[in-house]
Steps between C-alpha positions, in 0.01 A plus 500: 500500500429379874405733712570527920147392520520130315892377628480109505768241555594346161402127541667191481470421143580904423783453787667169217470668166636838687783313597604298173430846315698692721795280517522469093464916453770587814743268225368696176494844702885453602625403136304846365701800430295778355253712641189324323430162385242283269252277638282284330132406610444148382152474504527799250831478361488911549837620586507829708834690622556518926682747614798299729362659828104372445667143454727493793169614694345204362737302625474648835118449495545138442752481776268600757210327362714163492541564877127540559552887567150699361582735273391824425646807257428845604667803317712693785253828466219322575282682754321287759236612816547541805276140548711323252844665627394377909423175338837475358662591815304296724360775701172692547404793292483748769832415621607555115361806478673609846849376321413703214389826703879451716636521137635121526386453182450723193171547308233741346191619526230440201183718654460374847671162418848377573711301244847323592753376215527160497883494505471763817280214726785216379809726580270560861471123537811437446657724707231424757624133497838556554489769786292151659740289415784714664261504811497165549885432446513814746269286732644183450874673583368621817338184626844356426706765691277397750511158521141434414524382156688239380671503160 
């Protein structure tokens, strides 16, 4: 499994075979009723059972590697530091560790060290990105009321 430390963009030959895989399992994965299936490894010929859900995450994987998205899986409880967490967000580490001392964000204390969830920094980003984006249509509404931007 990748970790945050080695995320690279899929290339272009990865990017093809993505996309002709993905587009023949979205057809299988829609004609599938139960909650596991059968796949066989030709290579092999071994046959092992996928549980619906791992398959129609497959299919998402493929998705966003056919669009040249990098691609990384990281269980929701990971923990992360405080380094990787300010890398994440785009921001320093001491102004990280000032948004988690102002209780912006949750995390715990291992000895003297701080750990973060990983799906705490995301649900921060996120939410970080759209107070911006409400900012700048604030902005933008203002320069318009005033006549200084034109739509």
């Amino acid at each position: 499994m990748e970790t945050l430390d080695k995320i690279n963009r899929p290339s272009k030959e990865e990017q093809k075979v993505a996309m002709e895989s993905y587009d023949s399992l979205s057809a299988i994965i829609e004609q599938l009723n139960r909650s596991s299936t059968e796949i066989e490894i030709e290579e092999t010929k071994e046959k092992i059972v996928v549980p619906l859900r791992a398959l129609k995450l497959f299919g998402s994987i493929l998705k966003a590697m056919s669009e040249g998205q990098p691609i990384s899986i990281v269980p929701l409880a990971t923990e992360v530091t405080t380094q990787k967490a300010a890398e994440i967000l785009g921001c320093s580490r001491p102004h990280l560790v000032k948004l988690l001392e102002e209780g912006e964000i949750q995390f715990t204390k291992v000895g003297k060290h701080r750990r973060i969830l990983f799906d705490d920094v995301i649900k921060y980003k996120m939410q970080m990105k759209a107070t911006q984006k409400k900012h700048l249509i604030d902005m933008m509404n203002f320069d318009e009321d005033l006549g200084i931007y034109d739509s």
